[in-house]
TORKOL-421055 format. One line per 10 residues: for each residue x, y, z of C-alpha. Coordinates in steps of 0.2 Angstrom, whole numbers. Example, Ala and Ser with C-alpha at 12.3 -4.5 7.8 and 13.67 -1.06 7.14 Angstrom:
BEGIN
62,-22,39; 68,-5,36
END
This chain:
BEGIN
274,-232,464; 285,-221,474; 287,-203,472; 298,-198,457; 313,-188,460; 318,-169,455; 329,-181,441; 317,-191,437; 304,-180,432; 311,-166,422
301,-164,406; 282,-165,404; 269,-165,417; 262,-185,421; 252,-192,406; 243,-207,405; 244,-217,391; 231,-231,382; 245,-244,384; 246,-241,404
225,-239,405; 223,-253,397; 237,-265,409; 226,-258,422; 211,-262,417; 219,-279,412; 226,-281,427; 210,-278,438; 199,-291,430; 211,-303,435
208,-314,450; 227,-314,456; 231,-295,454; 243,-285,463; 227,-283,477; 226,-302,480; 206,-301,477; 193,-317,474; 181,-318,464; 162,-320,476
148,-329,471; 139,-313,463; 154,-308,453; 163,-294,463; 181,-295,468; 185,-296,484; 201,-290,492; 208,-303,505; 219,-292,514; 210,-277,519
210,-280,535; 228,-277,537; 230,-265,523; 218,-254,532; 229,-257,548; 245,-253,540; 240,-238,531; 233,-231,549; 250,-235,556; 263,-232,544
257,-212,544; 267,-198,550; 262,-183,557; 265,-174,542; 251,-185,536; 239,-182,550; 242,-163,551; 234,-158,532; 216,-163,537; 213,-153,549
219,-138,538; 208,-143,525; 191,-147,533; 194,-128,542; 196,-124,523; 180,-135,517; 170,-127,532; 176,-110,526; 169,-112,507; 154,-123,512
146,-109,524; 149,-97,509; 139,-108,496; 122,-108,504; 122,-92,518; 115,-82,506; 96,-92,506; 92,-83,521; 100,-68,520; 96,-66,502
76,-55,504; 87,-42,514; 103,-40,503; 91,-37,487; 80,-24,495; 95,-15,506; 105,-12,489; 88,-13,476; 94,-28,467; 77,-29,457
77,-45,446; 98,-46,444; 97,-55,462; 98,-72,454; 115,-66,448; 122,-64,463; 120,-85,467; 122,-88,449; 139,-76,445; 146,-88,460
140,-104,453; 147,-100,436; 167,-98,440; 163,-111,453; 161,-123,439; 167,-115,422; 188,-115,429; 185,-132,437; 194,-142,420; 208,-131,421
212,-129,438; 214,-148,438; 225,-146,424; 236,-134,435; 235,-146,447; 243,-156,437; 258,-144,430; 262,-136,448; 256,-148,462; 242,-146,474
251,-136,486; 250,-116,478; 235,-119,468; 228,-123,483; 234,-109,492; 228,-96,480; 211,-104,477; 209,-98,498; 215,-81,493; 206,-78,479
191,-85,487; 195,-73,503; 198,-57,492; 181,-60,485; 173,-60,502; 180,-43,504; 173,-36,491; 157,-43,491; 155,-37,512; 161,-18,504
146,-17,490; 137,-3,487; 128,-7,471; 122,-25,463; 136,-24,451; 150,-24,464; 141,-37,475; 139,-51,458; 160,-46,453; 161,-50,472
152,-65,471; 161,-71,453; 178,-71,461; 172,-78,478; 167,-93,466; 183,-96,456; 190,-97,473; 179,-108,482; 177,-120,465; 195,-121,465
199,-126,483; 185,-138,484; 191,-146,469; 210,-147,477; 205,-153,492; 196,-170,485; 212,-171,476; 224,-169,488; 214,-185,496; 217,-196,482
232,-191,479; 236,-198,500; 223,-212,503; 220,-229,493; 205,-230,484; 198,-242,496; 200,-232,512; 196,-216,503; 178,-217,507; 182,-214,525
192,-197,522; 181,-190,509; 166,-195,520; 174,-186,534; 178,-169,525; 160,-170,516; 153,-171,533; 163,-156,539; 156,-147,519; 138,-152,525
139,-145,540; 145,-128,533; 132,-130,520; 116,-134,529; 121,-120,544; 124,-107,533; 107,-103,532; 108,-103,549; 121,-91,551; 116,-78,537
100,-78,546; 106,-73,563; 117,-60,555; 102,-52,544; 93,-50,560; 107,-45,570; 121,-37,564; 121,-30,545; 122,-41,531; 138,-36,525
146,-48,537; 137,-62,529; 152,-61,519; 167,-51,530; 166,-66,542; 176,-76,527; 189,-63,527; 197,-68,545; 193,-88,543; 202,-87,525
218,-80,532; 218,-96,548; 216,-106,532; 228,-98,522; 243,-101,536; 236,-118,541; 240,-124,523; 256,-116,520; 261,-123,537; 255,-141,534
249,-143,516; 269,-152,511; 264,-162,496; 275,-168,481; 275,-162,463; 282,-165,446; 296,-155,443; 297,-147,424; 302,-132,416; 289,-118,413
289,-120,395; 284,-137,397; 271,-135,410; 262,-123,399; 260,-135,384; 251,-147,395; 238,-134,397; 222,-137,387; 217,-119,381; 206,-121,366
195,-134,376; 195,-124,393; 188,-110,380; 174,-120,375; 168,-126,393; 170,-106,400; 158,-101,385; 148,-115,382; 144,-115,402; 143,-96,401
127,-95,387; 120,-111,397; 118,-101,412; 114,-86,405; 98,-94,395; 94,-104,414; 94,-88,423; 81,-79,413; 70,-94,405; 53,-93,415
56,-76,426; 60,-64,412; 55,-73,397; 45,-91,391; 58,-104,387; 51,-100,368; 59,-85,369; 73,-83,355; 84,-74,370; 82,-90,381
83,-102,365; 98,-95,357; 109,-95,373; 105,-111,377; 106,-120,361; 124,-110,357; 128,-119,374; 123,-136,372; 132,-136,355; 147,-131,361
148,-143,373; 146,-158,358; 158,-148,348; 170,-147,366; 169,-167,369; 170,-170,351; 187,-159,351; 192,-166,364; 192,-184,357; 199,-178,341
222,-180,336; 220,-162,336; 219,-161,357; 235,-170,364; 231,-165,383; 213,-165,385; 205,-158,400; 192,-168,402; 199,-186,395; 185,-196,384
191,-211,393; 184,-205,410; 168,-211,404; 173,-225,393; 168,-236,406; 148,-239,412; 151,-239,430; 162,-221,430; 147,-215,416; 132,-220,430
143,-212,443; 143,-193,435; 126,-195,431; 121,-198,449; 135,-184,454; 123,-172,444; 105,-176,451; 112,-178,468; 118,-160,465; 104,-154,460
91,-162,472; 103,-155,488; 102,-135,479; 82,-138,478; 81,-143,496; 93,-130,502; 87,-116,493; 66,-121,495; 65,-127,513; 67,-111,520
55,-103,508; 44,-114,516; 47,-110,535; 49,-91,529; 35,-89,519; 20,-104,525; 29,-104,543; 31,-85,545; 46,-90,554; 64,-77,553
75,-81,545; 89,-87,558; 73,-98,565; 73,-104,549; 92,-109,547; 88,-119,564; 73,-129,558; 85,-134,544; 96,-142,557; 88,-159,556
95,-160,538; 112,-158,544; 111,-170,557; 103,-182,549; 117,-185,535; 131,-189,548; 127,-207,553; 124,-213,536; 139,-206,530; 150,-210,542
142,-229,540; 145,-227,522; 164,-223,521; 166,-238,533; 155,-251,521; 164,-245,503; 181,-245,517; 177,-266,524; 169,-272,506; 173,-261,490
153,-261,486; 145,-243,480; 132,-250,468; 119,-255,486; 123,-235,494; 118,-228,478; 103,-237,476; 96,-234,494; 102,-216,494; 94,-213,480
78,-222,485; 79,-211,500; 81,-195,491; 67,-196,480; 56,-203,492; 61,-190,505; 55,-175,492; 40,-181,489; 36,-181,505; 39,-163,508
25,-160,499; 14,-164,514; 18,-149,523; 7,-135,524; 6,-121,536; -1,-132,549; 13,-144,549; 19,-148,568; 35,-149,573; 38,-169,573
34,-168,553; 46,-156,547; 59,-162,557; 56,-182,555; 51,-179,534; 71,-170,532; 79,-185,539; 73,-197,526; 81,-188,512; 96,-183,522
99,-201,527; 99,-205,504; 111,-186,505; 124,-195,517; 126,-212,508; 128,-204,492; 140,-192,496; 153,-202,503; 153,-214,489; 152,-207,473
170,-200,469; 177,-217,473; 164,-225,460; 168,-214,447; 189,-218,451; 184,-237,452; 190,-240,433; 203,-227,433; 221,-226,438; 229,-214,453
237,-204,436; 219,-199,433; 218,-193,450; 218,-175,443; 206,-176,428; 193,-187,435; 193,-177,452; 189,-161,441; 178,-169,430; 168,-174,446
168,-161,452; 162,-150,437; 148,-162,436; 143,-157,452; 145,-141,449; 134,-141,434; 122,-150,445; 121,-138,456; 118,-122,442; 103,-132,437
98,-137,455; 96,-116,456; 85,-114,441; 76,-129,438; 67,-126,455; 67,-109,453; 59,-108,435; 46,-121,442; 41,-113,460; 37,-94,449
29,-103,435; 17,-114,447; 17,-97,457; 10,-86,445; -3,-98,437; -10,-97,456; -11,-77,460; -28,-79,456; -31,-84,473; -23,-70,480
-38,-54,478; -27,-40,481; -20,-33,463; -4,-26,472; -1,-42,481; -1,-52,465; 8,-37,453; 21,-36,468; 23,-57,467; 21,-58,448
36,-58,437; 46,-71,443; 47,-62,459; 39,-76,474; 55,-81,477; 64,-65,480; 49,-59,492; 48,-77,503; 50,-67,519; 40,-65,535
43,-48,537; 35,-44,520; 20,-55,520; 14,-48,537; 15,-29,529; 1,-35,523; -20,-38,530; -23,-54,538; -32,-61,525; -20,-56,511
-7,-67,520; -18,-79,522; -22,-79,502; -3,-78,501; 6,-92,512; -11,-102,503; -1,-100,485; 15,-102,491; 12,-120,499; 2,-125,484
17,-121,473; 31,-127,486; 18,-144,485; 19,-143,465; 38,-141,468; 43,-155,479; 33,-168,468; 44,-164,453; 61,-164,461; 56,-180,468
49,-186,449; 68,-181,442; 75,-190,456; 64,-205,453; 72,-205,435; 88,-207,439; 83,-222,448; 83,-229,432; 98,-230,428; 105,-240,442
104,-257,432; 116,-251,421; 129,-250,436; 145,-263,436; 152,-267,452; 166,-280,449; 182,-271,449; 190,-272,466; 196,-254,474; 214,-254,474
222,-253,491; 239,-245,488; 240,-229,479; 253,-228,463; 254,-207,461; 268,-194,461; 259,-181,473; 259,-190,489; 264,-184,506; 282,-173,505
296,-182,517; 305,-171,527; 322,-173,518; 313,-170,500; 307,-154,508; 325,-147,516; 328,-151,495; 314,-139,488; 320,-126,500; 336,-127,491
327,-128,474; 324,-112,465; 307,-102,468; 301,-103,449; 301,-121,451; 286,-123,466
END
């Protein structure tokens, strides 16, 4: 479907109906669709044409085409560093500005409006194009930077860090969008595995980089270093991010809005992280201060779905039918325990090098390398695979396998751990991380139109999101509790009231475990490797779990090679049109 014009798309934003779903789906299981698919042995349709479709869509690109990506992996790299610096930088920030036990805020105040504006942001997506929502995410992620690298207090640095997350939600979001909205399903594995890799490798080296800037510099640029890479980012887009929109008038735009469900996922997500911060640091998860939270959360996210399935919701943000189907249902499901098992390795592999290891922490960003390089091959292999044959169902499995295996075996390190293991054990669950990257947006869009481009993509990636709040405290909560049911190995009574309380986490740093005797920190890096073991084997049991569910996923709907959306690539005679068009309309 080509692009509608200014004319053609007065009135409401682009809503899919049951009638043009179900065509869709109709049209999918047949043989002779619009894709030319066959039937194989094994039930899975398979495309005859692919070949050249993938040939033609290469060539028939223009520059304009080519010229957004690099702006939005310089964008991807800028969030993703941001996401994960902090695990090495984190000891120093909470004793330089006394955070005491509100440090977990500082992570968690960015994960919240990282994932609690996710729904509605894709709804604005929706109402005023990619381009500006896009734009502002940058500079609202950029101003947040700057206040964060000016803090004085803990209070200042967490507002920091809240806005420095609506931002970086937002554009991450957009930018998977903006793919789908360019690239068929079928070749879109390739493009999202490519700006993936570019989010992996600011993810895995920002432990790395807030390390070296701990030791080097003052932690303060841990943060003013986004402030400069924001504004590139900000002119590449504007410069190169041209895409089309649906044109309507304000008034109609507005309605399209869900407000009283966005309501229910900001607070319901609120109380939820709010009881995950404290259960097990601050008080039991009996405690009526955890419980209450947490059940007002849960039952308002039943109360939100079951709103949003109700007459009374005419624009849902998150549309019951994104998981009316199995195989999209199995996809968020695996979006959420691969979010979580990639917060748990990135935030516990350098306790281990930091506090068993007695490595720095920029040493430690470096020997978390081998994860980073490790995911490149099979997700680069894996884009091609879901690009040549249209199968996800095999990459999920083995990356799934790998993962869990790949956590359980972390458990073998100690303190006497060579070189060769550490390295060679972060490759097996990287090579399961790489797999499953590429190819789980496309499973969960398998069964959907291109017009759910928008709702399914910020659905995703709230999943993920949510995956990754949990993928902070499960661990968390887990490491302290095993923690303190072991500081009786440790013979010093200030030791273990300095690391009681939720606080062996905070304090995994070389610099403060060798304040101590020799035989203290032997006791010490003796506790934490016993709960880091403790650790690693449940991340991989949760992992395993999931596993489970892999029986359950479908795999015969062919992925469609031609794109049917209204917020494609801009042509250069519809731009010299917009220029012409009045402001209040972009």
């Amino acid at each position: 479907m080509a692009p509608k014009t200014k004319g053609d798309t007065e009135g409401n934003a682009p809503d899919i109906t049951v009638a043009s779903r179900d065509a869709f789906e109709s049209d999918q299981s047949n043989s002779g669709d619009k894709q030319n698919s066959s039937i194989s042995g094994d039930g899975v349709q398979q495309p005859t044409e692919d070949k050249n479709e993938e040939e033609d869509f290469a060539k028939g690109k223009s520059w304009r085409f080519w010229a957004i990506f690099p702006a939005i992996m310089f964008t991807t790299l800028l969030s993703a560093i941001e996401v994960t610096v902090l695990s090495t930088a984190m000891p120093t920030i909470v004793h330089e500005l006394d955070v005491g036990n509100s440090y977990a805020w500082i992570i968690n105040s960015f994960l919240l409006t990282s994932t609690a504006f996710l729904p509605v942001i894709g709804q604005l997506a929706d109402a005023w194009g990619r381009r500006w929502p896009t734009i502002i995410s940058v500079a609202i992620f950029t101003i947040g930077s700057g206040i964060c690298g000016g803090a004085n207090n803990a209070e200042t640095l967490i507002v920091g860090r809240a806005i420095q997350g609506l931002g970086s939600g937002g554009l991450n979001m957009l930018i998977d969008l903006i793919i789908c909205d360019l690239i068929p399903l079928r070749e879109r594995g390739k493009f999202i595995g490519l700006v993936n890799l570019v989010f992996a490798v600011g993810l895995f080296t920002g432990p790395f980089i807030g390390g070296s800037i701990v030791q080097h510099t003052s932690w303060r640029w841990v943060f003013w270093i986004s402030v400069p890479i924001g504004g590139v980012s900000l002119l590449m887009l504007y410069a190169f991010l041209r895409v089309n929109y649906v044109h309507a008038p304000f008034k109609e735009r507005i309605k399209t809005i869900d407000y009283i469900g966005n309501i229910m996922v900001l607070g319901s997500t609120t109380a939820i992280l709010y009881a995950l911060t404290y259960a097990g640091t601050e008080y039991a998860w009996t405690d009526g201060r955890v419980l209450a939270p947490l059940i007002i959360g849960l039952a308002g996210m039943v109360a939100f779905h079951s709103y949003e399935a109700s007459r009374f919701c005419s624009h849902p943000t998150i549309p019951p039918h994104l998981f009316g189907n199995r195989t999209s249902s199995i996809a968020f499901l695996i979006t959420f325990l691969h979010a979580l098992m990639t917060l748990w390795t990135l935030y516990f592999l350098p306790v281990y090098f930091q506090a068993v290891q007695l490595v720095s922490p920029s040493r430690s960003g470096v020997q978390i390398l081998p994860t980073v390089c490790a995911m490149i091959p099979p997700a680069l292999i894996a884009g091609q695979y879901l690009s040549r044959t249209g199968r996800y169902k095999l990459l999920h499995v083995v990356g799934s396998i790998f993962m869990a295996a790949g956590l359980g075996s972390f458990a073998a390190l100690n303190r006497d751990s060579r070189t060769a293991a550490w390295v060679c054990l972060q490759m097996i669950p990287s090579f399961g991380n790489g797999l499953l990257t590429t190819s789980l947006l496309p499973a969960v869009q398998a069964c959907l139109t291109d017009e759910d481009n928008a709702s399914s993509t910020s659905t995703w990636a709230y999943v993920r999101s949510y995956g990754a709040i949990w993928g902070v405290t499960i661990p968390a909560t887990t490491f302290n509790n095993i923690f303190s049911r072991n500081l009786w190995k440790i013979s010093d009574p200030a030791v273990r009231a300095a690391l009681g309380g939720g606080n062996a986490y905070s304090y995994a740093a070389r610099d403060f475990i060798k304040s101590f005797p020799v035989e203290a920190q032997d006791e010490i890096r003796e506790v934490y490797t016993d709960a880091l073991r403790i650790s690693w084997a449940v991340a991989a049991g949760h992992h395993g779990l999931g596993c489970c569910f892999f029986v359950l996923e479908k795999e015969n709907v062919a992925l469609r090679a031609s794109l049917q959306t209204q917020f494609g690539i801009k042509e250069e005679e519809k731009e010299k049109d917009e220029e012409a068009s009045k402001p209040g309309e972009k």
